[in-house]
C-alpha positions in Angstrom: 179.2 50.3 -14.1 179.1 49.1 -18.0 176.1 50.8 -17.9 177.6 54.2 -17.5 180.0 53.5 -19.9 177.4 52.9 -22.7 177.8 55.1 -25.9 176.0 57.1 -27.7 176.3 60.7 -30.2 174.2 63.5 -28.9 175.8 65.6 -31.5 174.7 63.2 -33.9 171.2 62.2 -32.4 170.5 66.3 -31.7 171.4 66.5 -34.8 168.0 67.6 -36.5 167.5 70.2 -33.6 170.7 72.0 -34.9 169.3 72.7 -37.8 167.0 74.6 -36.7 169.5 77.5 -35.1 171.0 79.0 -38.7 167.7 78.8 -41.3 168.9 77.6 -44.7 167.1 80.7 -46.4 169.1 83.7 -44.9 167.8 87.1 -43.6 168.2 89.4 -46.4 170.8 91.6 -45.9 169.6 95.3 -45.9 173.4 96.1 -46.6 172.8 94.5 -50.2 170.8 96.9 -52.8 169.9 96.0 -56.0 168.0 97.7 -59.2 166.5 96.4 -62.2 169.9 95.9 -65.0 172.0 97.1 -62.0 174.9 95.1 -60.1 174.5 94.7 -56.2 176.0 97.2 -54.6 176.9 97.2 -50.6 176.1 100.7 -49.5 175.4 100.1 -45.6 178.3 100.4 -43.2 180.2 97.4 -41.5 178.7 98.7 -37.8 174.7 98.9 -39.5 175.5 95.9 -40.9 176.1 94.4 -37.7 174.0 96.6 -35.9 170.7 94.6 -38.7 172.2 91.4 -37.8 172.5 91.4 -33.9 168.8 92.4 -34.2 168.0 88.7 -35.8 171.1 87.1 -33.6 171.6 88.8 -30.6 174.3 87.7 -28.6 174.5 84.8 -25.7 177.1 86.6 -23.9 178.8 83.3 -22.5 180.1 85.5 -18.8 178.8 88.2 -16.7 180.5 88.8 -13.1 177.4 90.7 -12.4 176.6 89.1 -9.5 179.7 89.6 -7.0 179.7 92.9 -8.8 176.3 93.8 -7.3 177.0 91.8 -4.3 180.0 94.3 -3.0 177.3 97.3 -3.8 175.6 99.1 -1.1 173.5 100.5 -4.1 173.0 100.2 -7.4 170.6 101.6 -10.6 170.6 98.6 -12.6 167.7 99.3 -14.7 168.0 102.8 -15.8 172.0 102.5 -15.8 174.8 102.9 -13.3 178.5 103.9 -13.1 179.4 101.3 -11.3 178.9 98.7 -13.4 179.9 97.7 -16.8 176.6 95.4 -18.0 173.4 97.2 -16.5 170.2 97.1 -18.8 170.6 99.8 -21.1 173.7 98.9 -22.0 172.8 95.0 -22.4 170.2 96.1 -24.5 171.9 98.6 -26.7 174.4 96.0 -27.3 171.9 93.1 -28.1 172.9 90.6 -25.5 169.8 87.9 -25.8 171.2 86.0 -23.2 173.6 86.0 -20.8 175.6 83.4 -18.5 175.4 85.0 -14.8 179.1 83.8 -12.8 178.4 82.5 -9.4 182.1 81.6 -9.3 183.0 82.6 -5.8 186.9 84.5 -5.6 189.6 82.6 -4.3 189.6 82.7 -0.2 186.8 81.0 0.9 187.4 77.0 1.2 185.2 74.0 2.4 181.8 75.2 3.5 182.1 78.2 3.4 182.6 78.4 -0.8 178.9 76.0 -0.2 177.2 78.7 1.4 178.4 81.5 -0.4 177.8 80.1 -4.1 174.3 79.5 -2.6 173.9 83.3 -1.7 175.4 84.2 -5.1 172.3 81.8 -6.7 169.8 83.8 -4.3 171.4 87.3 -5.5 170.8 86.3 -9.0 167.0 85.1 -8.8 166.4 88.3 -6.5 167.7 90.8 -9.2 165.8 89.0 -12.0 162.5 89.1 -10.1 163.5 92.5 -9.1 163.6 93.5 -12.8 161.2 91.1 -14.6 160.8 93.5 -17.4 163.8 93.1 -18.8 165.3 89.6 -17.9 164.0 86.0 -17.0 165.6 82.9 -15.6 166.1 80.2 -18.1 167.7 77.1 -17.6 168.1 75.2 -21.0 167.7 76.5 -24.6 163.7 76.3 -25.1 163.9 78.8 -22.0 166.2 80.9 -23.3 164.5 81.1 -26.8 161.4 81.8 -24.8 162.5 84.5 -22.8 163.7 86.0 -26.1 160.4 85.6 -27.8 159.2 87.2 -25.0 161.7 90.2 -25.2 163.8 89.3 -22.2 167.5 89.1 -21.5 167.7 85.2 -20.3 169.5 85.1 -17.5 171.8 81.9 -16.8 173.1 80.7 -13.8 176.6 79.9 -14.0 179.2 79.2 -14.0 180.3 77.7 -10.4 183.2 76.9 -9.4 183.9 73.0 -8.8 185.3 73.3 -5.4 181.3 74.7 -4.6 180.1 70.9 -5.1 181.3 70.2 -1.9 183.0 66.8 -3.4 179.3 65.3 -3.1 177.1 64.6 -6.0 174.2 65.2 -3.8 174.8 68.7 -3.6 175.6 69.1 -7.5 172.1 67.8 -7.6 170.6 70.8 -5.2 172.4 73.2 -7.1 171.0 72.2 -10.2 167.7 72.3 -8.9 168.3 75.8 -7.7 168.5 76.6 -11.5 172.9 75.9 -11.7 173.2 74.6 -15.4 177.1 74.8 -15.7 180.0 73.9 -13.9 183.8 75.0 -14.0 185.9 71.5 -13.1 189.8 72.8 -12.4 190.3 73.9 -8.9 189.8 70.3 -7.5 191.2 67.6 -5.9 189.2 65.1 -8.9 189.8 67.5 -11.9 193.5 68.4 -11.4 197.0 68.7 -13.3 196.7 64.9 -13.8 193.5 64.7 -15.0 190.5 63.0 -13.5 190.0 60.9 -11.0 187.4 58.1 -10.9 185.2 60.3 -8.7 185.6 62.9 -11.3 184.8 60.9 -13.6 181.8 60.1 -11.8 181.2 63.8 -11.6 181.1 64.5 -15.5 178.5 61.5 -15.8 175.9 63.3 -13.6 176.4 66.2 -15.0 175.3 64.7 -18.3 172.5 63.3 -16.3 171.2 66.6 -14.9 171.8 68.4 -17.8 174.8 70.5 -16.4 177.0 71.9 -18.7 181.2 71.1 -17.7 183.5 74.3 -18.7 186.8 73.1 -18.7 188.2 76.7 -18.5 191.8 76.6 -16.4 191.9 73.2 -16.8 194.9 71.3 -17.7 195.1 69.6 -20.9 195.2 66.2 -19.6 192.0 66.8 -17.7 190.5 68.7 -20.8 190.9 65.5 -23.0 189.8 63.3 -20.8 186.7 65.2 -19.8 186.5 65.3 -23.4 186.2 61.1 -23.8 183.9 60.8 -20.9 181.3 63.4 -21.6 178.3 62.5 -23.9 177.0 66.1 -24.0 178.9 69.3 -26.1 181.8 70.4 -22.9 182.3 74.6 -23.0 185.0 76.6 -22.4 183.7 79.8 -20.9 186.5 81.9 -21.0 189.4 80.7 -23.6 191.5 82.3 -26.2 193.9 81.0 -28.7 197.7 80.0 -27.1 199.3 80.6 -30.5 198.3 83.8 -30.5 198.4 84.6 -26.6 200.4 82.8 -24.3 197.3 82.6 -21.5 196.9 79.1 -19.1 193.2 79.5 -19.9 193.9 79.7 -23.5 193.8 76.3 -25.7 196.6 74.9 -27.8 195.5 74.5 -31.7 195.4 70.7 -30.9 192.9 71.0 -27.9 191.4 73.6 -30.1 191.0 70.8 -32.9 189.7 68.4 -30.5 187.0 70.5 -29.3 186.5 70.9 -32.4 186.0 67.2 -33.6 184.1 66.8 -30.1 181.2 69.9 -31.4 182.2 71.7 -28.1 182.2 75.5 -27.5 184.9 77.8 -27.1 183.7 81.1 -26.0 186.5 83.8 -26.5 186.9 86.3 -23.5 186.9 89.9 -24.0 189.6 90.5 -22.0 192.6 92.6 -22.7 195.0 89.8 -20.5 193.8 86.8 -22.6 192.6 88.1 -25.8 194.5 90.8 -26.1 194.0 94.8 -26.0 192.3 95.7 -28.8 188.9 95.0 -30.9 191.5 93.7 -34.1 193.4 91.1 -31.5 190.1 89.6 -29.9 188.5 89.2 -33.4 192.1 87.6 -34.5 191.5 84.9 -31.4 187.4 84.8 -32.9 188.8 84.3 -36.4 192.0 81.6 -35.3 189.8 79.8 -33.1 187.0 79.4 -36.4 189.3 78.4 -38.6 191.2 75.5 -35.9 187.6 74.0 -34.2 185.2 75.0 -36.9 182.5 77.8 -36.8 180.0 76.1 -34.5 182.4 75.7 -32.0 183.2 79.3 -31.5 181.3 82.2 -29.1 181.9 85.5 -27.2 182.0 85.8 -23.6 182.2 89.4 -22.3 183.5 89.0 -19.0 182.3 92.0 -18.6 182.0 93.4 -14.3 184.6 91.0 -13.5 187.9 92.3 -12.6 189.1 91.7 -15.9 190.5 94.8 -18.5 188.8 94.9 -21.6 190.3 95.5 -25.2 189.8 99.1 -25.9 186.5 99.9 -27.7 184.5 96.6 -26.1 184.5 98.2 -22.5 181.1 96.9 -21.8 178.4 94.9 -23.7 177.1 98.0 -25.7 180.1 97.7 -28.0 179.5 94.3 -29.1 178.3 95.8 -32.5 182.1 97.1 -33.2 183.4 93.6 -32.9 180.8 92.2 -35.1 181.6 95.0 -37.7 185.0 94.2 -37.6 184.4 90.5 -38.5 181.9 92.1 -41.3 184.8 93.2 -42.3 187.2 90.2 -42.4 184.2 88.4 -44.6 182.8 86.3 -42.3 179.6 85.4 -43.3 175.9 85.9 -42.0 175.3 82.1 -41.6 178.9 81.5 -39.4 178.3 85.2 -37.6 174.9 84.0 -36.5 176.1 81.0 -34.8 178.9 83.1 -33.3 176.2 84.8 -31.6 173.5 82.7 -30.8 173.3 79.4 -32.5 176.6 78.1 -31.0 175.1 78.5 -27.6 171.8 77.1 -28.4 172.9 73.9 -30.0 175.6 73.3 -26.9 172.3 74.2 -24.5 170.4 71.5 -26.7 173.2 69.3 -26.3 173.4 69.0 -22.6 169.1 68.7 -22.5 169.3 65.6 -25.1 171.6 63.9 -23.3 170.2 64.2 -20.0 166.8 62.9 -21.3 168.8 60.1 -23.0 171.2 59.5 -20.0 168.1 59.2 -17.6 166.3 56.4 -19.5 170.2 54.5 -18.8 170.6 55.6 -14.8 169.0 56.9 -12.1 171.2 59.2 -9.7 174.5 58.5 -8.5 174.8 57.5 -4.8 178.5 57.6 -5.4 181.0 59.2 -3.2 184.8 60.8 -3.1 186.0 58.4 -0.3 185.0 55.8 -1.9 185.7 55.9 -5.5 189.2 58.0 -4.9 190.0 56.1 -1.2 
Protein backbone atom coordinates (compact mmCIF):
# COMPACT_ATOMS: atom_id res chain seq x y z
CA UNK A 1 0.00 0.00 0.00
CA UNK A 2 3.14 2.52 -0.51
CA UNK A 3 1.20 3.72 -3.11
CA UNK A 4 -1.49 5.09 -0.94
CA UNK A 5 0.93 6.51 1.27
CA UNK A 6 2.46 8.66 -1.53
CA UNK A 7 2.64 12.51 -0.77
CA UNK A 8 1.67 15.33 -2.22
CA UNK A 9 0.28 19.33 -1.29
CA UNK A 10 -3.14 20.01 -2.71
CA UNK A 11 -3.04 23.24 -0.88
CA UNK A 12 0.06 23.91 -2.44
CA UNK A 13 -0.67 22.43 -6.00
CA UNK A 14 -4.45 24.25 -5.87
CA UNK A 15 -2.70 26.88 -5.09
CA UNK A 16 -3.27 29.12 -8.28
CA UNK A 17 -7.03 28.19 -8.12
CA UNK A 18 -7.24 30.03 -4.64
CA UNK A 19 -6.29 32.95 -6.00
CA UNK A 20 -8.92 33.32 -7.80
CA UNK A 21 -11.69 33.43 -4.81
CA UNK A 22 -10.63 37.06 -3.12
CA UNK A 23 -9.62 39.39 -6.49
CA UNK A 24 -6.46 41.45 -5.61
CA UNK A 25 -8.34 44.72 -6.80
CA UNK A 26 -11.26 44.96 -4.19
CA UNK A 27 -14.91 45.93 -4.86
CA UNK A 28 -15.11 49.44 -4.07
CA UNK A 29 -16.76 50.06 -1.03
CA UNK A 30 -19.92 52.22 -1.50
CA UNK A 31 -19.51 52.92 2.40
CA UNK A 32 -16.23 55.05 1.38
CA UNK A 33 -17.00 58.73 -0.17
CA UNK A 34 -14.68 60.94 -1.40
CA UNK A 35 -14.61 64.69 -2.94
CA UNK A 36 -12.11 66.55 -4.81
CA UNK A 37 -9.48 68.31 -1.66
CA UNK A 38 -11.84 66.28 0.80
CA UNK A 39 -10.76 63.37 3.29
CA UNK A 40 -12.70 59.92 2.92
CA UNK A 41 -15.37 59.96 4.94
CA UNK A 42 -17.49 56.53 5.86
CA UNK A 43 -21.09 57.65 5.85
CA UNK A 44 -22.90 54.17 5.13
CA UNK A 45 -23.98 52.07 8.08
CA UNK A 46 -22.18 48.81 9.44
CA UNK A 47 -25.63 46.66 8.35
CA UNK A 48 -25.54 48.52 4.44
CA UNK A 49 -22.14 47.92 4.52
CA UNK A 50 -22.67 44.36 4.96
CA UNK A 51 -25.80 44.31 3.33
CA UNK A 52 -23.17 45.83 -0.31
CA UNK A 53 -20.90 43.18 0.55
CA UNK A 54 -23.01 39.94 0.94
CA UNK A 55 -24.30 41.07 -2.50
CA UNK A 56 -20.61 40.35 -4.07
CA UNK A 57 -20.03 37.42 -1.27
CA UNK A 58 -22.96 35.81 -0.41
CA UNK A 59 -22.69 33.34 2.06
CA UNK A 60 -21.97 29.27 1.85
CA UNK A 61 -23.97 28.61 4.77
CA UNK A 62 -21.86 25.49 5.84
CA UNK A 63 -25.44 23.50 7.66
CA UNK A 64 -29.08 23.45 7.00
CA UNK A 65 -31.29 20.62 8.87
CA UNK A 66 -33.75 21.39 6.23
CA UNK A 67 -34.26 18.14 5.16
CA UNK A 68 -35.54 16.15 8.43
CA UNK A 69 -37.17 19.48 8.99
CA UNK A 70 -39.36 18.99 5.87
CA UNK A 71 -39.32 15.33 6.21
CA UNK A 72 -41.55 15.38 9.72
CA UNK A 73 -43.92 18.02 7.66
CA UNK A 74 -47.28 16.92 6.40
CA UNK A 75 -47.12 20.36 4.58
CA UNK A 76 -45.03 23.02 3.86
CA UNK A 77 -44.76 26.60 1.68
CA UNK A 78 -41.21 26.60 1.05
CA UNK A 79 -41.09 28.99 -1.71
CA UNK A 80 -43.22 31.81 -0.77
CA UNK A 81 -42.28 31.29 3.14
CA UNK A 82 -43.52 29.20 6.04
CA UNK A 83 -43.81 29.24 9.81
CA UNK A 84 -42.57 26.18 10.30
CA UNK A 85 -39.36 26.57 9.18
CA UNK A 86 -36.42 28.72 9.87
CA UNK A 87 -34.54 28.72 6.18
CA UNK A 88 -37.35 28.75 3.47
CA UNK A 89 -36.61 30.86 0.19
CA UNK A 90 -37.38 34.25 1.08
CA UNK A 91 -35.57 34.20 3.88
CA UNK A 92 -32.43 32.43 2.30
CA UNK A 93 -32.55 35.06 -0.11
CA UNK A 94 -32.98 38.08 1.93
CA UNK A 95 -30.12 36.85 3.88
CA UNK A 96 -27.77 36.13 0.79
CA UNK A 97 -27.12 32.53 1.44
CA UNK A 98 -25.30 31.59 -2.19
CA UNK A 99 -25.02 28.21 -1.15
CA UNK A 100 -25.94 26.00 1.27
CA UNK A 101 -24.77 22.48 2.78
CA UNK A 102 -28.22 20.30 3.05
CA UNK A 103 -27.68 17.74 6.50
CA UNK A 104 -28.66 14.26 5.62
CA UNK A 105 -27.37 13.37 9.09
CA UNK A 106 -30.04 10.91 10.32
CA UNK A 107 -30.95 11.52 14.46
CA UNK A 108 -29.70 9.15 16.83
CA UNK A 109 -32.11 5.75 16.89
CA UNK A 110 -31.88 4.16 13.91
CA UNK A 111 -28.66 1.59 13.67
CA UNK A 112 -27.34 -0.84 11.03
CA UNK A 113 -29.49 -0.79 7.96
CA UNK A 114 -31.80 0.95 8.78
CA UNK A 115 -29.49 4.50 9.20
CA UNK A 116 -28.60 2.96 5.09
CA UNK A 117 -31.96 3.33 4.06
CA UNK A 118 -33.00 6.31 5.74
CA UNK A 119 -29.89 8.54 4.70
CA UNK A 120 -30.87 7.37 1.21
CA UNK A 121 -34.52 8.75 1.59
CA UNK A 122 -33.07 11.95 3.13
CA UNK A 123 -30.77 12.12 -0.39
CA UNK A 124 -34.18 11.50 -2.37
CA UNK A 125 -36.06 14.35 -0.17
CA UNK A 126 -33.40 16.69 -1.06
CA UNK A 127 -33.16 16.15 -5.01
CA UNK A 128 -37.18 16.18 -4.86
CA UNK A 129 -37.37 19.64 -3.22
CA UNK A 130 -34.67 21.11 -5.53
CA UNK A 131 -36.48 19.88 -8.68
CA UNK A 132 -39.59 20.93 -6.93
CA UNK A 133 -38.25 24.55 -6.75
CA UNK A 134 -35.79 24.83 -9.65
CA UNK A 135 -36.17 28.56 -9.65
CA UNK A 136 -34.48 29.21 -6.84
CA UNK A 137 -31.92 26.35 -6.01
CA UNK A 138 -29.81 23.72 -7.96
CA UNK A 139 -27.86 20.68 -7.01
CA UNK A 140 -24.13 21.21 -7.12
CA UNK A 141 -21.65 18.93 -6.09
CA UNK A 142 -18.15 20.60 -6.19
CA UNK A 143 -17.13 24.36 -6.49
CA UNK A 144 -17.44 24.95 -10.42
CA UNK A 145 -21.13 23.82 -9.61
CA UNK A 146 -21.69 25.87 -7.00
CA UNK A 147 -20.23 28.99 -8.69
CA UNK A 148 -22.44 28.03 -11.61
CA UNK A 149 -25.57 27.79 -9.92
CA UNK A 150 -24.68 31.25 -8.50
CA UNK A 151 -24.02 32.69 -11.87
CA UNK A 152 -27.03 31.38 -12.68
CA UNK A 153 -28.97 33.06 -9.67
CA UNK A 154 -29.55 29.93 -7.72
CA UNK A 155 -29.08 28.88 -4.09
CA UNK A 156 -26.59 25.64 -4.67
CA UNK A 157 -27.77 23.19 -2.79
CA UNK A 158 -25.23 20.61 -1.09
CA UNK A 159 -25.72 17.33 -0.03
CA UNK A 160 -24.35 16.75 3.28
CA UNK A 161 -23.25 16.12 5.65
CA UNK A 162 -23.90 12.18 6.52
CA UNK A 163 -23.37 10.66 9.21
CA UNK A 164 -20.38 7.95 9.16
CA UNK A 165 -22.31 5.16 10.74
CA UNK A 166 -24.59 5.63 7.12
CA UNK A 167 -21.48 4.00 5.19
CA UNK A 168 -22.51 0.86 6.32
CA UNK A 169 -18.68 0.14 7.24
CA UNK A 170 -18.26 -0.72 3.34
CA UNK A 171 -16.49 1.57 0.96
CA UNK A 172 -18.76 0.29 -1.67
CA UNK A 173 -21.57 2.05 -0.38
CA UNK A 174 -19.49 5.35 0.29
CA UNK A 175 -19.01 5.08 -3.32
CA UNK A 176 -23.08 4.88 -4.14
CA UNK A 177 -23.57 7.67 -1.96
CA UNK A 178 -21.24 9.76 -3.63
CA UNK A 179 -22.69 9.00 -6.85
CA UNK A 180 -26.07 10.02 -5.55
CA UNK A 181 -24.52 13.54 -5.26
CA UNK A 182 -23.09 12.88 -1.11
CA UNK A 183 -19.85 15.23 -1.13
CA UNK A 184 -19.19 15.21 2.72
CA UNK A 185 -18.96 13.01 5.44
CA UNK A 186 -19.09 13.33 9.29
CA UNK A 187 -16.43 10.41 10.69
CA UNK A 188 -17.17 10.27 14.79
CA UNK A 189 -19.94 7.92 15.63
CA UNK A 190 -17.94 4.81 14.44
CA UNK A 191 -16.46 1.86 15.39
CA UNK A 192 -13.08 3.09 12.83
CA UNK A 193 -13.16 6.91 13.81
CA UNK A 194 -13.54 6.68 17.67
CA UNK A 195 -12.06 8.06 21.02
CA UNK A 196 -8.79 6.43 19.98
CA UNK A 197 -8.54 7.56 16.83
CA UNK A 198 -8.56 5.63 13.61
CA UNK A 199 -8.38 2.41 12.76
CA UNK A 200 -6.60 0.97 9.65
CA UNK A 201 -10.04 0.66 8.00
CA UNK A 202 -10.53 4.19 8.80
CA UNK A 203 -7.79 5.04 7.53
CA UNK A 204 -8.72 3.41 4.48
CA UNK A 205 -11.87 5.33 4.69
CA UNK A 206 -10.33 8.91 4.62
CA UNK A 207 -8.15 7.76 1.49
CA UNK A 208 -11.36 7.18 -0.65
CA UNK A 209 -12.78 9.86 0.36
CA UNK A 210 -9.89 11.82 -1.10
CA UNK A 211 -10.34 9.69 -4.11
CA UNK A 212 -14.11 10.49 -4.66
CA UNK A 213 -13.80 13.80 -3.78
CA UNK A 214 -15.67 13.61 -0.41
CA UNK A 215 -15.13 16.11 1.93
CA UNK A 216 -14.37 14.43 5.90
CA UNK A 217 -15.96 16.87 8.83
CA UNK A 218 -14.37 15.89 11.81
CA UNK A 219 -17.12 17.60 13.89
CA UNK A 220 -17.60 15.53 17.44
CA UNK A 221 -14.61 13.92 16.83
CA UNK A 222 -12.09 13.33 19.39
CA UNK A 223 -8.83 15.02 19.17
CA UNK A 224 -6.79 12.00 18.61
CA UNK A 225 -8.93 11.06 15.64
CA UNK A 226 -8.98 14.79 14.43
CA UNK A 227 -5.13 14.79 14.16
CA UNK A 228 -4.73 11.88 12.71
CA UNK A 229 -7.44 12.34 10.11
CA UNK A 230 -5.52 15.47 9.79
CA UNK A 231 -1.91 13.43 8.72
CA UNK A 232 -3.73 11.03 6.41
CA UNK A 233 -5.89 13.32 4.38
CA UNK A 234 -4.43 15.01 1.21
CA UNK A 235 -7.53 17.19 0.66
CA UNK A 236 -8.50 20.52 3.11
CA UNK A 237 -10.73 18.30 6.23
CA UNK A 238 -13.95 20.61 7.50
CA UNK A 239 -15.37 21.06 10.61
CA UNK A 240 -19.06 21.72 9.96
CA UNK A 241 -20.24 22.76 13.12
CA UNK A 242 -17.24 23.89 15.71
CA UNK A 243 -16.66 26.76 18.01
CA UNK A 244 -13.86 27.93 20.00
CA UNK A 245 -13.27 25.68 23.56
CA UNK A 246 -11.52 28.67 25.12
CA UNK A 247 -14.25 30.56 24.78
CA UNK A 248 -17.14 27.79 25.15
CA UNK A 249 -16.64 24.75 26.83
CA UNK A 250 -18.56 22.55 23.87
CA UNK A 251 -17.22 18.69 22.84
CA UNK A 252 -17.70 19.84 19.25
CA UNK A 253 -15.71 22.91 19.87
CA UNK A 254 -11.79 22.83 19.05
CA UNK A 255 -8.91 23.54 21.42
CA UNK A 256 -6.58 26.62 20.21
CA UNK A 257 -3.98 23.81 19.42
CA UNK A 258 -6.36 21.75 17.10
CA UNK A 259 -7.53 25.16 16.07
CA UNK A 260 -3.72 25.89 15.00
CA UNK A 261 -3.39 22.67 13.40
CA UNK A 262 -6.25 23.09 11.20
CA UNK A 263 -4.92 25.92 10.67
CA UNK A 264 -1.36 24.89 9.43
CA UNK A 265 -3.28 21.98 7.59
CA UNK A 266 -5.63 25.11 5.28
CA UNK A 267 -8.68 23.25 6.75
CA UNK A 268 -12.14 24.85 7.52
CA UNK A 269 -13.74 25.59 10.57
CA UNK A 270 -17.23 26.60 10.08
CA UNK A 271 -18.67 28.35 13.33
CA UNK A 272 -22.29 27.18 14.32
CA UNK A 273 -24.87 29.70 15.05
CA UNK A 274 -26.03 28.09 17.79
CA UNK A 275 -26.74 29.60 21.18
CA UNK A 276 -25.36 26.01 23.08
CA UNK A 277 -21.93 26.20 21.22
CA UNK A 278 -21.40 29.61 20.20
CA UNK A 279 -23.13 31.20 22.55
CA UNK A 280 -26.43 33.38 22.90
CA UNK A 281 -25.91 36.40 21.28
CA UNK A 282 -24.77 38.00 17.79
CA UNK A 283 -21.41 39.67 19.94
CA UNK A 284 -20.44 35.91 21.41
CA UNK A 285 -20.76 34.11 17.89
CA UNK A 286 -18.67 36.84 16.20
CA UNK A 287 -16.14 36.59 19.34
CA UNK A 288 -15.89 32.59 18.30
CA UNK A 289 -15.65 34.13 14.28
CA UNK A 290 -13.01 36.54 15.46
CA UNK A 291 -10.91 33.84 18.03
CA UNK A 292 -11.05 31.26 15.60
CA UNK A 293 -9.41 33.94 12.66
CA UNK A 294 -6.93 35.02 14.67
CA UNK A 295 -5.83 31.00 16.09
CA UNK A 296 -6.20 29.05 12.26
CA UNK A 297 -5.84 32.11 10.07
CA UNK A 298 -8.67 33.83 7.98
CA UNK A 299 -9.04 31.18 5.27
CA UNK A 300 -9.78 28.68 7.61
CA UNK A 301 -12.75 30.19 9.07
CA UNK A 302 -16.81 30.08 7.87
CA UNK A 303 -20.38 30.27 9.12
CA UNK A 304 -22.72 27.46 9.48
CA UNK A 305 -26.24 28.42 10.34
CA UNK A 306 -27.62 25.34 11.62
CA UNK A 307 -30.50 26.81 11.05
CA UNK A 308 -34.03 24.03 11.20
CA UNK A 309 -32.09 21.85 13.25
CA UNK A 310 -33.14 21.51 16.82
CA UNK A 311 -30.55 23.86 17.72
CA UNK A 312 -31.29 27.49 19.68
CA UNK A 313 -29.95 30.34 17.96
CA UNK A 314 -28.14 33.45 19.42
CA UNK A 315 -30.72 36.12 19.59
CA UNK A 316 -30.96 38.34 16.45
CA UNK A 317 -29.51 35.36 13.91
CA UNK A 318 -32.81 33.23 14.38
CA UNK A 319 -32.75 32.29 10.79
CA UNK A 320 -30.62 32.99 7.64
CA UNK A 321 -32.16 36.44 6.92
CA UNK A 322 -30.10 37.90 9.77
CA UNK A 323 -26.80 36.96 8.45
CA UNK A 324 -26.35 40.71 7.55
CA UNK A 325 -26.30 41.63 11.49
CA UNK A 326 -23.47 39.37 12.05
CA UNK A 327 -21.58 40.63 9.19
CA UNK A 328 -22.19 44.27 10.41
CA UNK A 329 -20.98 43.44 13.58
CA UNK A 330 -17.61 42.14 12.23
CA UNK A 331 -17.75 45.63 10.07
CA UNK A 332 -17.53 46.78 13.06
CA UNK A 333 -14.67 44.96 14.90
CA UNK A 334 -12.54 46.02 11.45
CA UNK A 335 -12.36 43.07 9.78
CA UNK A 336 -11.63 43.69 6.39
CA UNK A 337 -13.39 43.17 2.98
CA UNK A 338 -10.73 40.78 1.59
CA UNK A 339 -10.82 38.38 5.12
CA UNK A 340 -14.95 39.00 5.31
CA UNK A 341 -15.17 37.71 1.76
CA UNK A 342 -13.57 34.50 2.38
CA UNK A 343 -15.53 34.20 5.56
CA UNK A 344 -18.38 33.99 3.34
CA UNK A 345 -17.62 32.41 0.26
CA UNK A 346 -14.10 31.98 -0.64
CA UNK A 347 -13.26 29.76 2.43
CA UNK A 348 -15.78 27.24 1.16
CA UNK A 349 -14.74 27.42 -2.46
CA UNK A 350 -11.10 26.88 -1.96
CA UNK A 351 -11.89 23.77 0.63
CA UNK A 352 -14.53 22.57 -2.35
CA UNK A 353 -11.49 23.09 -4.87
CA UNK A 354 -9.39 21.20 -2.50
CA UNK A 355 -11.23 18.01 -2.29
CA UNK A 356 -11.88 18.14 -6.55
CA UNK A 357 -7.88 18.51 -7.05
CA UNK A 358 -7.07 15.81 -5.05
CA UNK A 359 -9.42 13.43 -6.25
CA UNK A 360 -8.25 14.10 -9.87
CA UNK A 361 -4.68 13.69 -8.52
CA UNK A 362 -5.49 10.73 -6.24
CA UNK A 363 -7.15 8.89 -9.21
CA UNK A 364 -4.11 8.97 -11.64
CA UNK A 365 -2.30 7.06 -8.18
CA UNK A 366 -5.37 4.28 -7.46
CA UNK A 367 -8.24 2.90 -8.72
CA UNK A 368 -11.01 2.08 -6.02
CA UNK A 369 -10.61 0.36 -2.85
CA UNK A 370 -11.82 -3.28 -2.66
CA UNK A 371 -10.94 -3.00 1.00
CA UNK A 372 -13.03 -4.17 3.84
CA UNK A 373 -13.67 -3.66 7.83
CA UNK A 374 -13.15 -7.47 8.66
CA UNK A 375 -10.28 -7.52 7.06
CA UNK A 376 -8.21 -4.52 7.72
CA UNK A 377 -9.57 -4.13 11.59
CA UNK A 378 -10.02 -8.35 12.09
Amino acid sequence: MADLQEEFSATAEAGALDQALVPPDPVPDPALVTAPGADTVRCASPVDRARTLLAAHPVADGYSGLPWALRELPWHDFETGDSALEGDVPRLRAGRVGAQFWSVHVPDGPSGDRIVRTTLEQIDLVKHVVATHSDALRLARNASETADARNCGRIATLIGPARGAALGDSLGTLRALHSLGLCVVTLCGTSWAGEGGLTPFGEEVVREMNRLGVLADLSGASEVTARRVLAVSKAPVVFMRSGARALYDHPANLSDGLLAEVGAAKGLVLVPLAAGRTGPTVRTAADHLDHVRRIAGPECVGISGTHDTRETHPEGLTDPSCHPRLIAELVERGWSEADLAMLTWGNVQRALRGADFTARATRERRSASTATIDRLDG
